[in-house]
C-alpha positions as CSV (number, residue, x, y, z in Angstrom):
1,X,-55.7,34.6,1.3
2,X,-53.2,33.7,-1.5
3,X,-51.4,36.4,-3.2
4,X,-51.6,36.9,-7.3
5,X,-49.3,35.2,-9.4
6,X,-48.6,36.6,-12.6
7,X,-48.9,34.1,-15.7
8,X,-47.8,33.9,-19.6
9,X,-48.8,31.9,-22.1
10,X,-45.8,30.1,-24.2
11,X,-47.5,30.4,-27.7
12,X,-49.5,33.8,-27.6
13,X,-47.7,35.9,-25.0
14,X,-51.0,36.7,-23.4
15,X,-50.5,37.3,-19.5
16,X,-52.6,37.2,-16.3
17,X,-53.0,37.5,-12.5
18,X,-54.0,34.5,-11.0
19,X,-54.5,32.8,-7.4
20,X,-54.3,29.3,-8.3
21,X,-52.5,27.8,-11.1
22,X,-55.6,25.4,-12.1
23,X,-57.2,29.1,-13.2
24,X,-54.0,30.0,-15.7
25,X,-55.2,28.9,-18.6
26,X,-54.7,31.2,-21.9
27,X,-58.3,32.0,-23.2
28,X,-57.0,32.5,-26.5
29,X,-54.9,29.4,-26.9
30,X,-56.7,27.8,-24.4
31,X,-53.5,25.9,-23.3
32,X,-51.9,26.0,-19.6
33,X,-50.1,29.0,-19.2
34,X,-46.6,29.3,-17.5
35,X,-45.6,30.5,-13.9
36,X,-43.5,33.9,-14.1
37,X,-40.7,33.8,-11.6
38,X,-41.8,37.3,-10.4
39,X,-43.4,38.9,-8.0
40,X,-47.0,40.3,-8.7
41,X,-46.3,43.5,-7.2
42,X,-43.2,44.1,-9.0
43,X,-44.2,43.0,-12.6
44,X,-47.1,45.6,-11.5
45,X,-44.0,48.0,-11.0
46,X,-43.0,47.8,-14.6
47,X,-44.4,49.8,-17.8
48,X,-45.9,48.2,-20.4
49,X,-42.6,47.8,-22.6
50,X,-40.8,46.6,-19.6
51,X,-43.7,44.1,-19.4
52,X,-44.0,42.8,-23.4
53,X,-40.0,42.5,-22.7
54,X,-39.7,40.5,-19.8
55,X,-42.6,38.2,-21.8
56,X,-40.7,37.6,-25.1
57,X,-36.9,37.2,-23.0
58,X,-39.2,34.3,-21.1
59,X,-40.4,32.8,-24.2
60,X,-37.3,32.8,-26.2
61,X,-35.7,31.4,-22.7
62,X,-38.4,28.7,-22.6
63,X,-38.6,27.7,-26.4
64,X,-35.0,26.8,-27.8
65,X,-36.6,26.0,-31.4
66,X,-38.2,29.6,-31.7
67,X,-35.5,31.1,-32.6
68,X,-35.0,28.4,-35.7
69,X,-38.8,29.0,-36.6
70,X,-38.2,32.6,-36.6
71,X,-35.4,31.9,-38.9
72,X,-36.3,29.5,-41.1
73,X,-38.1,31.7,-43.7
74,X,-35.2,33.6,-44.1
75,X,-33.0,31.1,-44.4
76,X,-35.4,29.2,-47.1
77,X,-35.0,32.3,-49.5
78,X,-31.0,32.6,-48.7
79,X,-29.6,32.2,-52.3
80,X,-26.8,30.5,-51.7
81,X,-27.5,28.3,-49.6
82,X,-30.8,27.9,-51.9
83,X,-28.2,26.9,-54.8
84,X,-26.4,24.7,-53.2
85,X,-29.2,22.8,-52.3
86,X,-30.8,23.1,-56.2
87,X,-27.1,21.6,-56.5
88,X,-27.0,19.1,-54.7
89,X,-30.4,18.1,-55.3
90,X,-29.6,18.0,-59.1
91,X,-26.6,15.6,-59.0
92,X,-28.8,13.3,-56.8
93,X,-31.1,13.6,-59.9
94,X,-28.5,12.7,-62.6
95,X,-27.2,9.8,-60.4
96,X,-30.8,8.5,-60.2
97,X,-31.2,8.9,-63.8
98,X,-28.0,7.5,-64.9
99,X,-28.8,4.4,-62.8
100,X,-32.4,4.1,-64.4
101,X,-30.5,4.2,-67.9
102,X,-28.4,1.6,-67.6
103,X,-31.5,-0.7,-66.1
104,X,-33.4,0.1,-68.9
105,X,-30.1,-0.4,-71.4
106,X,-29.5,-4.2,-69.8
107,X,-33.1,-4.5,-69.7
108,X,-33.7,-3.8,-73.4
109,X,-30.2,-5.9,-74.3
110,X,-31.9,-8.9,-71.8
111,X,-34.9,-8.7,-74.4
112,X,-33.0,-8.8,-77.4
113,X,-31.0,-12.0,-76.4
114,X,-33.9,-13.4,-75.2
115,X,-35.7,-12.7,-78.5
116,X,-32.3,-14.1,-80.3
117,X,-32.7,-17.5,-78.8
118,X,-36.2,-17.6,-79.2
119,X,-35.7,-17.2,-83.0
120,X,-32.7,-19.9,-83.0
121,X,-35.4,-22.0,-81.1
122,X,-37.7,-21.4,-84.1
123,X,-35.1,-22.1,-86.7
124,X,-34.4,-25.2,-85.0
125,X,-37.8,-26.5,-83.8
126,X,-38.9,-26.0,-88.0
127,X,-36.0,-28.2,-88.8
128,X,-36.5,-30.7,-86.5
129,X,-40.4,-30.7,-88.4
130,X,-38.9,-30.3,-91.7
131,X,-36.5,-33.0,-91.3
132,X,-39.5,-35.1,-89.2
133,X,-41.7,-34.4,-92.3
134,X,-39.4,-36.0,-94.5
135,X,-39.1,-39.5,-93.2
């Protein structure tokens, strides 16, 4: 007969004895749970504090990002790093805008030349009648 294995799951921390590793699967998250690299008899040895320790130091150890997504929040509502990016995020703004200003300021001095020559067209298209008209 197999010994028991113990088992953690990576997201919940919910842990369990197990004979075969098909079995280990977190009814919570219902998502494979992980292999401890202890014996049963000695994570039985522990208390539960020693036990909710060894758990978290294995899924800090297994999870490299955790620690960022534990940290993000705090770093979201750090105010100078919160300014700099309001900054930064501002000047990309004006330099947007300045840029859509001077399209619309060549744009609107395109139409006016445009409208210019259309006008001097006019002018010259009624002579041309006017001077048709005449002979």
């Amino acid at each position: 007969m197999r010994d028991l294995s113990v088992y953690y799951c990576r997201s919940c921390g919910y842990y369990a004895y197990y004979q075969l590793p098909r079995h280990a699967v977190c009814p919570k998250c219902e998502t494979a749970m992980q292999l401890m690299d202890i014996r049963y008899q000695d994570f039985m040895d522990l208390d539960y504090e020693e036990r909710d320790r060894l758990i978290c130091q294995e899924i800090i150890r297994s999870s490299s990002t955790l620690v960022q997504r534990i940290c993000a929040p705090s770093k979201l509502y750090n105010q100078r790093e919160l300014t700099a990016r309001l900054t930064k995020e501002v000047l990309r703004l004006e330099a947007e805008n300045k840029k859509l200003e001077e399209t619309v300021e060549w744009m609107h001095q395109t139409i006016w030349d445009q409208l210019r020559k259309t006008k001097e067209l006019e002018r010259e298209l009624e002579q041309l009648r006017g001077t048709d008209a005449r002979e």
